[in-house]
VOSESE-332566 format. One record per residue (C-alpha): x, y, z. Coordinates in steps of 0.05 Angstrom, whole numbers, padded with zeros to 5 digits, always signed. Layout:
N
XYZ ...
REM end
This chain:
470
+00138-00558-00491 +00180-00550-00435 +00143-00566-00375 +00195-00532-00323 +00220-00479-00363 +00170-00448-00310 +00209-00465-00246 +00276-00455-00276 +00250-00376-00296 +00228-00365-00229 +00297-00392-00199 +00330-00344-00247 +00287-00292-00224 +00311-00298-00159 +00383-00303-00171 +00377-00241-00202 +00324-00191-00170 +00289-00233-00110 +00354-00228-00074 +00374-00154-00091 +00305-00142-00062 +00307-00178-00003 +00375-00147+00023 +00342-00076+00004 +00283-00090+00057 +00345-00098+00106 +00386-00047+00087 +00423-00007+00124 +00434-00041+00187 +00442+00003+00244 +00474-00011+00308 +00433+00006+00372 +00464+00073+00384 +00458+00095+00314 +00535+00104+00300 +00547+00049+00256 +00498+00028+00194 +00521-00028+00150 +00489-00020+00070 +00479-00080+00021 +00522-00059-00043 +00509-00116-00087 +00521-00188-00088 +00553-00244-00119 +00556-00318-00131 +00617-00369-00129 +00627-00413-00179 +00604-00484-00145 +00665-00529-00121 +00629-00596-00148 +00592-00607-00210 +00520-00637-00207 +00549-00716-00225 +00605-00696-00164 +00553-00680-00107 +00511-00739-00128 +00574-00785-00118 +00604-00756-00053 +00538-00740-00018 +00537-00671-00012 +00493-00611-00036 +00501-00577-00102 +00510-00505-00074 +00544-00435-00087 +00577-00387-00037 +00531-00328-00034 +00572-00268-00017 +00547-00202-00004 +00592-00124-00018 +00573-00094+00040 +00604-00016+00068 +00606-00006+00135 +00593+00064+00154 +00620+00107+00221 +00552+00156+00222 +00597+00208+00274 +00660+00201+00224 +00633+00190+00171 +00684+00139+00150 +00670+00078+00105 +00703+00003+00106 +00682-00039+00050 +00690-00107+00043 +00653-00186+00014 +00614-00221+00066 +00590-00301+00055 +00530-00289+00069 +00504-00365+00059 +00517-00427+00018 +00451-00429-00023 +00424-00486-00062 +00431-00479-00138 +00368-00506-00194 +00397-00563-00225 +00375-00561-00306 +00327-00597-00300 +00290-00565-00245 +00319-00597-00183 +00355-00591-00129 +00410-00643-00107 +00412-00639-00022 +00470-00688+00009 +00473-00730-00056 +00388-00733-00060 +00354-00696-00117 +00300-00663-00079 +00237-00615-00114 +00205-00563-00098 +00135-00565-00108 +00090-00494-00128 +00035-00478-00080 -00027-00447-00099 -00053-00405-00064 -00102-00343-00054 -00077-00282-00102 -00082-00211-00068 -00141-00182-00087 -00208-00147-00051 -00257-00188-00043 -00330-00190-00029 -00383-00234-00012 -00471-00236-00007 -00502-00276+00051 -00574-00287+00051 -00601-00256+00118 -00663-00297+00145 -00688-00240+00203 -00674-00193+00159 -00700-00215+00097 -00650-00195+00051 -00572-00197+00030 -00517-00175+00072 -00454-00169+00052 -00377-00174+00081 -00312-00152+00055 -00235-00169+00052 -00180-00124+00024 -00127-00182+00023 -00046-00161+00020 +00002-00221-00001 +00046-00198+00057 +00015-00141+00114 -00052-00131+00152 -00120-00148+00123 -00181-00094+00117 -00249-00129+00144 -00316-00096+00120 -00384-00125+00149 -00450-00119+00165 -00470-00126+00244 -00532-00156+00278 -00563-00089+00287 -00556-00074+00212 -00494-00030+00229 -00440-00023+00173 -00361-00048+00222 -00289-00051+00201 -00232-00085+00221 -00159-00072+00218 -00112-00127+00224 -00160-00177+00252 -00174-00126+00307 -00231-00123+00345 -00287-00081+00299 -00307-00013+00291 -00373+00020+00257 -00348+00033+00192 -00366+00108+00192 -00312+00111+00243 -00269+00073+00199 -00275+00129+00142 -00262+00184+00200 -00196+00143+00225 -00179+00165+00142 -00182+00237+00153 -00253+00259+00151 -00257+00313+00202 -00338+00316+00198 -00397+00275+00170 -00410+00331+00115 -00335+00316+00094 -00348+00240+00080 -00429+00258+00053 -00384+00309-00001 -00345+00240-00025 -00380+00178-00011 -00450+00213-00024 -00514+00203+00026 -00523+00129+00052 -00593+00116+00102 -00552+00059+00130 -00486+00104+00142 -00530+00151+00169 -00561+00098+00225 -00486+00102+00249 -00465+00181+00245 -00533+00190+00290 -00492+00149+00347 -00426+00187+00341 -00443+00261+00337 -00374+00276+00364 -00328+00241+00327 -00271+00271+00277 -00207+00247+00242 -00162+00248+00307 -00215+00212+00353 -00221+00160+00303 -00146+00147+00294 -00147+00139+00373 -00203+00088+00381 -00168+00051+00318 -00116+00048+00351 -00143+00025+00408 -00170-00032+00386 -00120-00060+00347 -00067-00048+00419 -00122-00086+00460 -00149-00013+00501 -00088+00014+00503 -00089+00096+00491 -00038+00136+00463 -00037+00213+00444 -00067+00218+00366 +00004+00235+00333 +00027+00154+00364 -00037+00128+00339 -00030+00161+00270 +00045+00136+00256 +00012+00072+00283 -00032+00059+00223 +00006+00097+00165 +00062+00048+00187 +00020-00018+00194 -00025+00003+00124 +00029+00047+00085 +00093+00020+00099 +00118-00025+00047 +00165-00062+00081 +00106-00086+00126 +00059-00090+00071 +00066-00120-00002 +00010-00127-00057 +00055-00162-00102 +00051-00147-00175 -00006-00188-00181 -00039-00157-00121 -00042-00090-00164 -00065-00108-00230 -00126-00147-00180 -00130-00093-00144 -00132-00045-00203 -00184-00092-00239 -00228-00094-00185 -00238-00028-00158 -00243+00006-00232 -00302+00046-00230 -00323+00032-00305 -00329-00042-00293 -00390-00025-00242 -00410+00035-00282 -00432-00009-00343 -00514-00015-00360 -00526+00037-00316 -00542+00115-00335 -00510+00179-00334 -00521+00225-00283 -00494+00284-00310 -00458+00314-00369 -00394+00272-00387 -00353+00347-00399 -00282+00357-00424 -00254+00412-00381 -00208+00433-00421 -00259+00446-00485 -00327+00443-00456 -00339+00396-00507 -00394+00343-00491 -00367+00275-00495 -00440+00236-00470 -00493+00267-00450 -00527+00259-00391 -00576+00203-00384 -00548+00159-00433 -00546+00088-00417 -00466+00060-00416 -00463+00011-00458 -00399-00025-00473 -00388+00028-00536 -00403+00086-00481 -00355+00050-00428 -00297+00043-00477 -00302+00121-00489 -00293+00141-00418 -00235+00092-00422 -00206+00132-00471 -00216+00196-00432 -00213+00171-00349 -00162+00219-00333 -00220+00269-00324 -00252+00228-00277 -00202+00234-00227 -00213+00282-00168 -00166+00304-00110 -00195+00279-00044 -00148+00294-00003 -00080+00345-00013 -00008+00323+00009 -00017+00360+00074 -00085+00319+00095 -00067+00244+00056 -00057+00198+00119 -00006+00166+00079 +00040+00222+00088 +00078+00263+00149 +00035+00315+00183 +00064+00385+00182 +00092+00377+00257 +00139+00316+00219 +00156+00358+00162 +00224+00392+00182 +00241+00419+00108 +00204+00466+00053 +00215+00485-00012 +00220+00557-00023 +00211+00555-00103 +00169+00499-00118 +00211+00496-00179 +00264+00480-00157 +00292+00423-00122 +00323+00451-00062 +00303+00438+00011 +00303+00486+00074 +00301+00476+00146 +00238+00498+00169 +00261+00521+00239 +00328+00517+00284 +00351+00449+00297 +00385+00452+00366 +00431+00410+00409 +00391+00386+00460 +00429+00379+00515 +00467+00453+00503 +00416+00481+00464 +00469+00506+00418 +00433+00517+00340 +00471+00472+00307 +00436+00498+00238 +00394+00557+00228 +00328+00568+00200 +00322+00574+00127 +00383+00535+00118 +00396+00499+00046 +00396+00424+00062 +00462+00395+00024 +00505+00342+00046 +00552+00385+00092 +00492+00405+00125 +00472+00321+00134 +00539+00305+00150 +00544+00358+00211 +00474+00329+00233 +00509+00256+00231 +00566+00280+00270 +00516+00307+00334 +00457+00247+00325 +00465+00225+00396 +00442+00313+00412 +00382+00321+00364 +00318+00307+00375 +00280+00243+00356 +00240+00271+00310 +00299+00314+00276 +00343+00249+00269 +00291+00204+00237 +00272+00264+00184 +00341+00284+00167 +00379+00216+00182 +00321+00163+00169 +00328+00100+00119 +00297+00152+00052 +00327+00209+00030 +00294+00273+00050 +00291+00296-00022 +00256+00226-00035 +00211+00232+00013 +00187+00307-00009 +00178+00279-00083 +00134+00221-00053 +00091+00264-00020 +00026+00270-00062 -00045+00275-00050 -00109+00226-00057 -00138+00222-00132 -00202+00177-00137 -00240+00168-00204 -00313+00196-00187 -00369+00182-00225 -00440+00193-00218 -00487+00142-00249 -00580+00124-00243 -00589+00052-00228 -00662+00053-00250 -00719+00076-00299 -00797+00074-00289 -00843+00055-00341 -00851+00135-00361 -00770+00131-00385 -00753+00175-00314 -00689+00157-00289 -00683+00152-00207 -00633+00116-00151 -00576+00167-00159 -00513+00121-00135 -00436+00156-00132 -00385+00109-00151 -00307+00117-00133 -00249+00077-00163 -00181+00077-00148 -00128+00117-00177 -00115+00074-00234 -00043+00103-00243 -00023+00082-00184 +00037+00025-00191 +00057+00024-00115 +00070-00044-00085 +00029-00026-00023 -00045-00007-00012 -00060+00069-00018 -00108+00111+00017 -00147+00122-00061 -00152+00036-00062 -00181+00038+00015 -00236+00096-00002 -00245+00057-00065 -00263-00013-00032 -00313+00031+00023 -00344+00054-00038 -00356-00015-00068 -00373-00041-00014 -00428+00003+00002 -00452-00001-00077 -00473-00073-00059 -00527-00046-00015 -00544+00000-00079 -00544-00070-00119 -00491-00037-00157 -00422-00094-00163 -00421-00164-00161 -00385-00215-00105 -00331-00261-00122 -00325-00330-00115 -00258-00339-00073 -00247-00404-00088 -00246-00392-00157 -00187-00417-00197 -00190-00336-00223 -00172-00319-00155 -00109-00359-00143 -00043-00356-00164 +00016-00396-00162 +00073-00393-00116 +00139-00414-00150 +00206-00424-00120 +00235-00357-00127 +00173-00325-00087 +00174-00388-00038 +00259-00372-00023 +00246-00301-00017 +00198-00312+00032 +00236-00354+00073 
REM end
């Protein structure tokens, strides 16, 4: 077999896509004012001067000219200059999976390391006489999620290595505007409840605040900062990356049939669409019975939150445009947008959104308002960012852990999985709700811990992940 075919994929892989992706987290470029923005067209590679046996001879490093089509853009114009940048001389794979550097072959060794995944872990608790547990929600690249278990048997969070907060908070910071709200999803917990007793006046917007606040140190901003805050630093993908492997762990892990299995139906198992049966209530899932909701999951999933309330999105006050015929794929503005410094209406409400209509906004940026500039003018097309608006979908299902000696069933436990569509490289709010969920299944004895040192729980870093990383 060939033993670096391995390395010499990976290098390929980054000649050809890590590099395209790496210029896209950059791209465009804009200058301080805003006037010019510089976008990544596509790149290219110069044939190397010296052949492998060449550099070897003379000393030097067996390299190609990366260039880079780049267009530079006049935002108030409008006008475009094109032109091929060298970018960088970058070292090429030799066959055999080296790299010669001033005359040296040199190799590049694979690290293993710790996959992206969501963890959990049981401690044995000597006061208390029993297992607490802790939790990590792990990105390859972005903040980490902390669950745990304080000294006063109070459920915290962390964001980000912050400073914690009771975990009931935590699930308010999400959007939960009142403890009946979070009861209706995440079902009745005694040891969530020791917590909402404490913090009788907390809702979503406090939440984000104090969330905020800990992660800044004290500092306190109004609740639309601290919101952007935390979409940004949880939701952003260029600040956070699961990695293709992050998903399928993360997917694998929070699937609600995996913990469902050997334990009983708490209800009907309905089609919607036919009211036909498909396992009754009671019955024990066994592997047969798991494979069957497999087959039929998609009516497990439930809307927690719409596009309006899903913290991943823009709130209302953000959203400048509207669809009039939900139809159709046309945009209006929602209200005037003016010049601020005239107060001229530069275009009126109810206005299709086309590109004349972007292109006058470009030509007055340095007169609108913040918020008006980064809607229309941002980094994603406004008719992008409409179609990736969506709302919260968890899988929900409702299980008994136990049976007495008379065949009764009892310990009613709700479990939530993610949404196991979901192919996004970052976390989503459905995979945060789904880890709160597992994590408080522990204390149900419903899930198992993982071993993190397990060789199941690493992965290997090759050279095309190591370059693009660098």
């Amino acid at each position: 077999p060939n033993l670096i075919e391995i390395q010499n994929q990976s290098f390929d892989w980054f000649l050809k896509h890590g590099i395209k992706e790496l210029l896209q987290d950059f791209c465009p470029i804009e200058s301080y004012n805003g006037d010019l923005k510089i976008h990544f067209d596509d790149y290219f590679l110069a044939p190397p001067k010296y052949s492998i046996e060449e550099t070897k001879i003379k000393d030097i490093s067996y390299v190609s000219q990366l260039f880079v089509k780049t267009t530079l853009e006049n935002v108030l114009t409008g006008k475009t200059k094109q032109s091929n940048i060298l970018l960088t001389e970058l070292p090429l794979m030799t066959p055999t999976g080296t790299f010669v550097i001033n005359g040296t072959e040199r190799v590049v060794v694979s690290q293993i390391v710790r996959s992206a995944s969501v963890y959990f872990a049981g401690n044995f608790d000597s006061k208390l006489n029993r297992t607490t547990y802790s939790g990590q929600v792990i990105p390859s690249r972005g903040a980490w999620i902390e669950y745990e278990e304080g000294s006063k048997e109070i459920l915290y969070a962390k964001l980000d290595r912050s400073k914690k907060i009771p975990l009931s908070n935590f699930i308010y910071a999400l959007g939960f505007d009142s403890k009946e709200a979070i009861e209706n999803v995440f079902g009745k917990s005694a040891i969530l409840d020791s917590v909402f007793d404490k913090e009788t006046d907390m809702d979503s917007d406090n939440a984000l605040v104090e969330l905020y606040s800990k992660i800044r140190q004290g500092e306190k901003v109004p609740v639309d900062t601290a919101r952007d805050f935390i979409r940004t630093r949880l939701f952003d993908q260029k600040k956070y990356d699961l990695a293709k492997v992050g998903r399928y762990k993360f997917n694998k892990k929070l699937d609600v049939l995996t913990r469902a299995e050997n334990t009983y139906l708490a209800c009907d198992f309905v089609n919607p669409e036919t009211q036909e049966i498909i396992i009754a209530q009671d019955e024990l899932l066994t592997k047969e019975k798991i494979a069957i909701l497999k087959q039929n999951r998609h009516f497990l999933l439930q809307e927690i939150f719409d596009a309006k309330h899903n913290l991943e999105n823009e709130t209302d006050e953000e959203i400048l445009a509207y669809k009039k015929d939900p139809q159709k794929n046309e945009l209006f503005t929602k209200t005037n947008i003016i010049n601020s410094r005239t107060g001229e209406v530069l275009v009126a409400k109810d206005t299709l959104v086309n590109d004349d209509i972007i292109n006058h906004l470009r030509h007055n940026i340095h007169t609108l308002d913040e918020k008006v500039s980064k809607f229309f003018l941002g980094t994603k097309d406004i008719y992008q960012k409409e179609a990736y608006r969506q709302g919260v979908f968890n899988e929900i299902l409702e299980v008994y852990t136990s049976k007495d000696e008379s065949g009764k069933l009892y310990h009613k436990v709700k479990l939530i999985g993610n949404d196991r569509r979901e192919t996004k490289k970052h976390i989503t709010l459905s995979d945060v709700i789904a880890s709160i969920n597992y994590y408080l299944n522990l204390y149900e004895n419903v899930g198992t811990v993982d071993d993190i040192d397990h060789l199941g729980n690493r992965r290997l870093r090759l050279i095309g992940e190591l370059l693009k990383n660098q």
